[in-house]
C-alpha positions, 0 to 999 in steps of 0.5 A: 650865587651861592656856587659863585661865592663858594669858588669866590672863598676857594680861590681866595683860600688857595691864594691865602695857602700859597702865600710864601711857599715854594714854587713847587709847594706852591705847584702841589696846592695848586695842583690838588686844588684842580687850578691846572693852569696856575699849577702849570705855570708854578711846576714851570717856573723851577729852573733845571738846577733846583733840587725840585726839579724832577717833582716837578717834571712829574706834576707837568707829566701827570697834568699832561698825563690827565689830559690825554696828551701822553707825548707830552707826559712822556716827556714829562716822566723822562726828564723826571726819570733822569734827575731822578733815576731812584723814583719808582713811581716817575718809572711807572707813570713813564711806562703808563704814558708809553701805553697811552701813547700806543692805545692812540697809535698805529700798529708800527708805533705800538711796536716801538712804545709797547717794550719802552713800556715794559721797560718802565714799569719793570724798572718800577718793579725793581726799585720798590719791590711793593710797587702795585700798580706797575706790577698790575700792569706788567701781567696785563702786558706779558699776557698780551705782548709776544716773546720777542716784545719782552712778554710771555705768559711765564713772565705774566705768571710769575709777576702775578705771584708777586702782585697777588700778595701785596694786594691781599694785604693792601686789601685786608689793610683797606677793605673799601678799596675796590679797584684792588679787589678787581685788579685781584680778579683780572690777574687770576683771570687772565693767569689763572692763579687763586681764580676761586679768591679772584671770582670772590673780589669780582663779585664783591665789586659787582656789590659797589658803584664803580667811580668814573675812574674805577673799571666798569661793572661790565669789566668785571663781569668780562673778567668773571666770564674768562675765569669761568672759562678757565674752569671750564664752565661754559654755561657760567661764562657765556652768562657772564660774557652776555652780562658784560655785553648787555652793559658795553656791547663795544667790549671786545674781550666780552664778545671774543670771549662769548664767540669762543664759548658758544661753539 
């Protein structure tokens, strides 16, 4: 009784606050209410010419985003890019909803979405040149995509010496946010750069309960297991890499990377 008449008095507050607002004013409160089907219906409502319009295409685009269907969120961030070409973080949501789109796909339409990507995030990389996230993302792909896809570990490298920065200070800034100090550590893991300061950040995680949208301690300690690795300690990365396995056994990196240092 008492969860009902709390939602009761939420609803009614949501109500009361949109009271007057524009559709998209109306949309955000709805949207950061979780009413997703009400926030649909507000972000759907402006038409083509209102001046609201990318804002809008953008909140459809993360609704769409967050419920897993990245072709619709796709075509959310385009619309949005276009009216908004300035907009570094329509750029980087596109370039996220690309990779969404090629995690759930064959191997031929990875190869077609993986540079549509790329291409993003870079854009959002040079529009806001303290844009983090895109640049997080950009190393994890240059690392893994080859030379003719647009990645390269040159590339991944010199992202990487852009990026560690800005999260050092987003750090120092902030020092409970957690999943930059792991993004910390998976670039040095996976460039080898700072990797003394990265294995510190992972460590430090290891020290937090991860949220469900933070990465899992079994990450972290994959990413340990690669920096160790990179050292040249097997001992301590095949310890790491067993740590990561005992807690996801569905690891792949983890196993790849205890297969390689138990040779």
């Amino acid at each position: 009784m008492k969860l009902s008449f709390f939602l009761l008095i939420c609803s009614l507050f949501v109500s009361i606050s949109t009271r007057g607002q524009s559709n998209i004013q109306k949309g955000i409160a709805q949207y950061q209410s979780k009413k997703l089907d009400d926030a649909v219906k507000s972000f759907k409502a402006i038409e083509s010419t209102s001046g609201d319009y990318a804002s809008a295409q953008y909140y459809l685009g993360r609704i769409a985003y967050d419920k897993k269907e990245y072709d619709d969120a796709v075509d959310y961030f385009k619309v949005a890019t276009e009216k908004s070409p300035a907009n570094s973080e329509y750029f980087n949501w596109l370039g996220d909803a690309y990779s969404g789109v090629g995690s759930e796909s064959s191997i031929f339409t990875q190869m077609s979405v993986g540079p549509k990507a790329l291409r993003a995030w870079e854009k959002a990389a040079q529009l806001n040149p303290k844009i983090i996230n895109a640049r997080v993302s950009l190393v994890d792909s240059y690392i893994v995509a080859p030379e003719f896809m647009g990645g390269g570990e040159s590339k991944a490298k010199t992202v990487a010496k852009e990026v560690l920065p800005l999260l050092e200070e987003s750090i120092k800034t902030t020092p409970d946010n957690f999943l930059h100090q792991y993004w910390y550590g998976k670039i040095t893991a996976l460039t080898g750069i700072n990797m003394e300061r990265g294995e510190a950040f992972l460590l430090n995680y290891l020290k937090h309960t991860p949220t469900k949208e933070e990465p899992s301690h079994a990450g972290a300690n994959m990413r340990l297991g690669q920096i160790k690795e990179k050292q040249g300690n097997k001992v301590e990365a095949k310890r790491y890499y067993e740590a990561a396995l005992k807690l996801d056994s569905k690891l792949e990196g983890a196993q790849k990377g205890l297969d390689r240092v138990s040779k």
